[in-house]
C-alpha positions in Angstrom: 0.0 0.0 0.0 1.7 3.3 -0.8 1.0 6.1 0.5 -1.6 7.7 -2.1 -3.7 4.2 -1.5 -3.5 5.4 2.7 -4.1 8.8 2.1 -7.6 7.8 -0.3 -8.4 4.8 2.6 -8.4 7.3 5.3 -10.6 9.8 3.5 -13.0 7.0 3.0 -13.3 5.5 6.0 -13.6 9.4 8.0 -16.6 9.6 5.1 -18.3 6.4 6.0 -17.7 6.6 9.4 -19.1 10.4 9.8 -22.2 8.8 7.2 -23.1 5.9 9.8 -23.2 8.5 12.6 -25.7 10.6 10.7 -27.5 7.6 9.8 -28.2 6.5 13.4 -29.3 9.7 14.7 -31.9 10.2 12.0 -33.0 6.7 12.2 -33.3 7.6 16.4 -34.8 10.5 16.0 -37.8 9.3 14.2 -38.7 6.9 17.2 -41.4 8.4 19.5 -40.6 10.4 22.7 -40.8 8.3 26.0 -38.4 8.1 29.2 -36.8 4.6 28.3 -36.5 5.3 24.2 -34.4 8.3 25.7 -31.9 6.8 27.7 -31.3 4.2 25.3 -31.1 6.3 21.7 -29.1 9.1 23.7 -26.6 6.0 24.7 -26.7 4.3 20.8 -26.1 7.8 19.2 -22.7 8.5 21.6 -21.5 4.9 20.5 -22.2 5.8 16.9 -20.6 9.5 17.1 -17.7 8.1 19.1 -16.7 6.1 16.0 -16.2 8.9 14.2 -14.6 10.7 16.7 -12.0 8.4 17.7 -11.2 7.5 14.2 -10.8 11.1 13.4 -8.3 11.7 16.3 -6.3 9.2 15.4 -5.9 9.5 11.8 -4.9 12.6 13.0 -2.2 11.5 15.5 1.3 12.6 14.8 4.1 10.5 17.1 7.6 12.3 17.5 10.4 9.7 16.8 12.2 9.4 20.3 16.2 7.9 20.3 16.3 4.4 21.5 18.6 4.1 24.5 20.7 1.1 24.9 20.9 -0.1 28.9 24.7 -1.4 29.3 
C-alpha cells in the first residue's frame, strides 16, 4: 500500500464513518418520545458518534520519533 492508496483509505473511512453516525441519529430521531427510548437512543447515538470521533483523532495523531537508548 503506498502512501496515495492510505491517504484515499483514510478519507473514505472518516466519510463512511461520519455517514453511519448521521444515519443513526436520523433513524433515532424518528422513534417516538418516551423516558426509556431516551436513555437508550441518547446511549446508541454517543456509541455511533464516538466512532467517528476516535477514528478522526487518530488518523490525525502525529508520534515524535524518540532515540532508543541502549541499557549497558
Amino acid at each position: 500500500m503506498n502512501n496515495f492508496d492510505r491517504i484515499d483509505f483514510n478519507q473514505i473511512f472518516r466519510e463512511r464513518t461520519k455517514n453511519f453516525s448521521i444515519a443513526i441519529i436520523k433513524t433515532l430521531s424518528s422513534l417516538p418520545f418516551s423516558d426509556d427510548i431516551s436513555i437508550i437512543r441518547k446511549q446508541i447515538i454517543r456509541s455511533a458518534t464516538s466512532v467517528a470521533a476516535n477514528y478522526r483523532a487518530v488518523s490525525r495523531a502525529r508520534s515524535e520519533k524518540k532515540n532508543s537508548l541502549k541499557c549497558a
